[in-house]
C-alpha positions as MATLAB code, in Angstrom:
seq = 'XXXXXXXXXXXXXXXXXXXXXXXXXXXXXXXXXXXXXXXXXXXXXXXXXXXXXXXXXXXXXXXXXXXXXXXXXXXXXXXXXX';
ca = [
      -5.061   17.608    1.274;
      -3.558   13.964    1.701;
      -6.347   12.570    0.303;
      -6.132   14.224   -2.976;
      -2.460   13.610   -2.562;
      -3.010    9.856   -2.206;
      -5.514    9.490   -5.104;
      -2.723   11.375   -6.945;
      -0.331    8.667   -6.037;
      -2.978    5.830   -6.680;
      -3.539    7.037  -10.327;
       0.451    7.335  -10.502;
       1.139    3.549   -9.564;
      -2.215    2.362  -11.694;
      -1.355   -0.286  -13.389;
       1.321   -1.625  -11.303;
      -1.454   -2.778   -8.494;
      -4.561   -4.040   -9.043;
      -7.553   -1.243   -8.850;
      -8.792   -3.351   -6.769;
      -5.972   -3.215   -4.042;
      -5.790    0.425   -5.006;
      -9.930    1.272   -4.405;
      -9.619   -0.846   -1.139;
      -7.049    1.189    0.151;
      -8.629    4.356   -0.630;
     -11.562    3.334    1.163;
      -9.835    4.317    4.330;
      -8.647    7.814    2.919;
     -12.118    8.559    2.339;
     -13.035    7.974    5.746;
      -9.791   10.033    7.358;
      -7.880    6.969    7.896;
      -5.218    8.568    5.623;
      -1.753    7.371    7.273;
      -3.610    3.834    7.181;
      -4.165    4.211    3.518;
      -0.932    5.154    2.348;
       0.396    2.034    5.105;
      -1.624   -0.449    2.821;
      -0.537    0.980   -0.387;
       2.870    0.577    0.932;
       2.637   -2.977    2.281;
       1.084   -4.172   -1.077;
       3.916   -2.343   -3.151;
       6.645   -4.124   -0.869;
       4.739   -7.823   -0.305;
       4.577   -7.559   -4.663;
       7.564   -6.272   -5.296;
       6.338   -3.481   -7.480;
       9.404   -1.619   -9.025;
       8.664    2.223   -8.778;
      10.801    4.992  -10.661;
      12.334    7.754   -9.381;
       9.676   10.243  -10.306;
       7.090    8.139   -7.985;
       9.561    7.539   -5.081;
      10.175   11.146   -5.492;
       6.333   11.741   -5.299;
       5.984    9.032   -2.548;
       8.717   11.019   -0.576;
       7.270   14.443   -0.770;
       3.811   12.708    0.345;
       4.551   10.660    3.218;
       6.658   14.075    4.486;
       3.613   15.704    3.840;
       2.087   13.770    6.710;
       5.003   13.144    8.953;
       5.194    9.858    7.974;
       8.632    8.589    9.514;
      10.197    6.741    6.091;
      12.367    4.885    8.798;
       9.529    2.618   10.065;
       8.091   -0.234    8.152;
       6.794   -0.509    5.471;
       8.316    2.823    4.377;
      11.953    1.519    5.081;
      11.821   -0.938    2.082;
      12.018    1.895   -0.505;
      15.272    2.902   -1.924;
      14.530    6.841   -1.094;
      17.711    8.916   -2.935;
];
């Protein structure tokens, strides 16, 4: 399920990384490196300052919960979570 969750995410933030980045990143999802995936996502979104709305932190949220991903540890910590 978190890969299709990911991917979901990837599409959402299109535009705002490079597919590149994105497709890199996804390589490890494919191969059940999930939690790294969604850590390099992260760490490109912080290191290039890519603004996300609400409705994506919002998604972002309900995705790294969905893996017990602690939003307290780096590089989740940088996002402004309501």
């Amino acid at each position: 399920m978190s890969v299709e969750n990911i991917k979901a995410f990837t599409d959402r933030i299109s535009g705002k990384l490079s597919d590149e980045l994105l497709q890199d990143a996804l390589i490890y999802a494919n191969h059940n490196e999930e939690r790294l995936s969604i850590e390099i996502i992260c760490d490109h979104l912080v290191e290039y300052d890519v603004p996300l709305d609400q409705e994506d932190l919002n998604f972002l949220r309900s995705l790294l919960a969905s893996m017990n991903i602690n939003i307290s540890e780096p590089p989740f910590v940088y996002f402004h979570f309501s």
